[in-house]
C-alpha positions as CSV (number, residue, x, y, z in Angstrom):
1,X,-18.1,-5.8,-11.4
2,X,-17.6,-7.9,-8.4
3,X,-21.0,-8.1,-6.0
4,X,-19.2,-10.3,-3.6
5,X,-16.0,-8.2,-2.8
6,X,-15.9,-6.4,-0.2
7,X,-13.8,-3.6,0.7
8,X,-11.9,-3.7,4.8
9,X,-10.4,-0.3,5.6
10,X,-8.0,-0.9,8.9
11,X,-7.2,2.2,10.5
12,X,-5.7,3.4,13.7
13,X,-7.5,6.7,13.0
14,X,-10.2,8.2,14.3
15,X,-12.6,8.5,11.1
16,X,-16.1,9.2,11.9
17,X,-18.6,6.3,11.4
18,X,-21.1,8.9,10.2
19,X,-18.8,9.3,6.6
20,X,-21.2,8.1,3.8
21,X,-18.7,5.0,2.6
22,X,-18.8,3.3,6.1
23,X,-22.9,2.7,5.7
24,X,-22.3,1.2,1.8
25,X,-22.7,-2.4,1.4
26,X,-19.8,-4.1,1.3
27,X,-17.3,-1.5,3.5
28,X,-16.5,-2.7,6.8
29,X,-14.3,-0.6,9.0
30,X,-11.5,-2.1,11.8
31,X,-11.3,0.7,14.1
32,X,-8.3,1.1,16.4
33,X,-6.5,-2.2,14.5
34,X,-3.1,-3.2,16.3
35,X,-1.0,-4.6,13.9
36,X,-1.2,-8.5,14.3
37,X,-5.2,-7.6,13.4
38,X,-3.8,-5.7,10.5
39,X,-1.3,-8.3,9.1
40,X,-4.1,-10.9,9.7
41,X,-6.3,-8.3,7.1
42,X,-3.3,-7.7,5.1
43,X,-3.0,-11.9,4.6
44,X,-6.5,-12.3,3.5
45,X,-6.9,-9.5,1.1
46,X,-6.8,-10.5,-3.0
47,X,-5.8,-7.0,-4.0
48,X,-4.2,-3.8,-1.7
49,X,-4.8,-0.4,-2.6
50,X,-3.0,2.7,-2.1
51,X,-5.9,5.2,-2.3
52,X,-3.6,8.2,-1.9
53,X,-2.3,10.6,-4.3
54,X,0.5,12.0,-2.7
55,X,3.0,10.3,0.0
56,X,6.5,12.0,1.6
57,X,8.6,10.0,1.7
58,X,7.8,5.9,1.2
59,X,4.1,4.7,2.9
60,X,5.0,2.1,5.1
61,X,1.8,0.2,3.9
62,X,3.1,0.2,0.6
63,X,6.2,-1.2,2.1
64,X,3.9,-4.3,4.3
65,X,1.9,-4.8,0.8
66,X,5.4,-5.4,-1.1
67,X,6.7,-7.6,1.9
68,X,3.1,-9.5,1.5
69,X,3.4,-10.2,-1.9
70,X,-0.1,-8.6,-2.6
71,X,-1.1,-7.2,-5.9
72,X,-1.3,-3.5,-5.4
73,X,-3.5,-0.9,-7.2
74,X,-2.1,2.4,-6.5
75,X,-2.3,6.4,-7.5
76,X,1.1,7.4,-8.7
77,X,1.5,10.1,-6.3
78,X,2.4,7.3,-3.7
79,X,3.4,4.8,-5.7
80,X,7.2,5.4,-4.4
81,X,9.4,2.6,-6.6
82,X,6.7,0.9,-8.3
83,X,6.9,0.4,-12.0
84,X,3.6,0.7,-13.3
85,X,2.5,-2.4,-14.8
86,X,5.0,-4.8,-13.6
87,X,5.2,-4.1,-10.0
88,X,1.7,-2.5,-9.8
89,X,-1.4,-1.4,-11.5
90,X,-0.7,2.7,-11.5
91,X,-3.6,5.2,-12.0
92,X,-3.2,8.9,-12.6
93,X,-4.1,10.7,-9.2
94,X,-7.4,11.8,-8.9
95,X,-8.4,9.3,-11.5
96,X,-11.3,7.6,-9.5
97,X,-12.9,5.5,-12.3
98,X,-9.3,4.4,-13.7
99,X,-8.6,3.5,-10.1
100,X,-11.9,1.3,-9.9
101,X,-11.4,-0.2,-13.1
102,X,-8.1,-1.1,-12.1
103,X,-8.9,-3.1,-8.9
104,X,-11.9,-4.7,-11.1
105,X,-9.2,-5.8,-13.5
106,X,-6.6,-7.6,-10.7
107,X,-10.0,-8.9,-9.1
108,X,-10.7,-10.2,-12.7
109,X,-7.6,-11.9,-13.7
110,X,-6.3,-14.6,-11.1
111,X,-2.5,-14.8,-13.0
112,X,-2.3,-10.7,-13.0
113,X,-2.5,-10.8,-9.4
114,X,0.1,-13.7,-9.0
115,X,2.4,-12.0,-11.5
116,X,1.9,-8.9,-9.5
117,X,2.0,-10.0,-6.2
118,X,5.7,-12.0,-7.0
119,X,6.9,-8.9,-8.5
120,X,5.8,-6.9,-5.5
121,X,7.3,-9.1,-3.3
122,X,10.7,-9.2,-5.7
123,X,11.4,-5.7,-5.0
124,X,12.0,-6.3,-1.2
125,X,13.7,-9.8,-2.2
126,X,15.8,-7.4,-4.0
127,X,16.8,-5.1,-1.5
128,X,14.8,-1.9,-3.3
129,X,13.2,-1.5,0.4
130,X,16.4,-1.5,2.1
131,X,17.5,2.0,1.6
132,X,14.2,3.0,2.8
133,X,14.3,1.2,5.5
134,X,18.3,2.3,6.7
135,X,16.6,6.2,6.8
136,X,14.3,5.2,8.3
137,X,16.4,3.8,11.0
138,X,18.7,6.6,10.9
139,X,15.9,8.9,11.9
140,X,14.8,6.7,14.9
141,X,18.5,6.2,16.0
142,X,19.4,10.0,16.2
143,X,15.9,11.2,17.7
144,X,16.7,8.4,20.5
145,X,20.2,9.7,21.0
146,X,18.7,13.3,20.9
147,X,21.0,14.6,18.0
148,X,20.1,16.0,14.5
149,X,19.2,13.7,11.8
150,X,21.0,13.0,9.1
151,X,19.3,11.6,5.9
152,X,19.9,8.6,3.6
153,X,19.9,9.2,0.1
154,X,17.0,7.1,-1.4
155,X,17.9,5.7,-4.9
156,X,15.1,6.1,-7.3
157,X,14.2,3.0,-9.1
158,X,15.0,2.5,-13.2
């Protein structure tokens, strides 16, 4: 266990102060963050987590943890491209007490979060974010020139 950490959500959505989580010792909520205030969070964090189990298409945090060169600990139901174990620690979705246990392990262990945080970061050295990000342009481009959109083929990793 680790009494000191502390867990920072940074949201832009309205999530009510009267949840459970946001009274736990330890939790501190950034309501409304713009997204210097996020990077900022984003810079000072030993380990990002992906706490969701499903994602369509790639979560662009997953994309701003990658291009941070943080360790991430995510559910494989939005773990879009990771490999699990090399890129990122991987839990089963739903799996609450593997997903706990792994951000207590990359909390643990100082050289698994430097090995995963370089290989994070690797993957957008290596370009596996740029088709991901040419859709995602394509979209914007067409819905501001008021046509159809036509999709990019995303390339599933090896």
């Amino acid at each position: 266990t680790h009494p000191a950490a502390r867990l920072l959500m940074v949201t832009d959505e309205a999530v009510s102060d009267r949840h459970p989580w946001c009274a736990m010792p330890g939790v501190e909520v950034w309501w409304d963050a713009d997204a210097t205030r996020a990077q900022r969070a984003l810079a000072t964090a030993a380990v990002a987590v992906l706490p969701r189990t499903d994602a369509t298409g790639f979560p662009m945090k997953l994309l701003n943890y990658l291009a941070a060169a943080k360790p991430i600990v995510a559910f494989h139901g939005a773990a879009q491209g990771l490999r699990p174990g090399r890129d990122a620690l991987v839990v089963p979705d739903g799996d609450i007490a593997g997903f706990a246990a792994a951000i207590t392990a990359a909390l643990s262990d100082v050289a698994l979060r430097q090995r995963l945080g370089e290989a994070a970061r690797a993957l957008v050295d290596a370009g596996a974010a740029d088709a991901t990000l040419d859709r995602i342009e394509s979209i914007y481009r067409r819905v501001l020139a008021h046509t159809a959109p036509h999709l990019v083929p995303v390339p599933q990793p090896e």
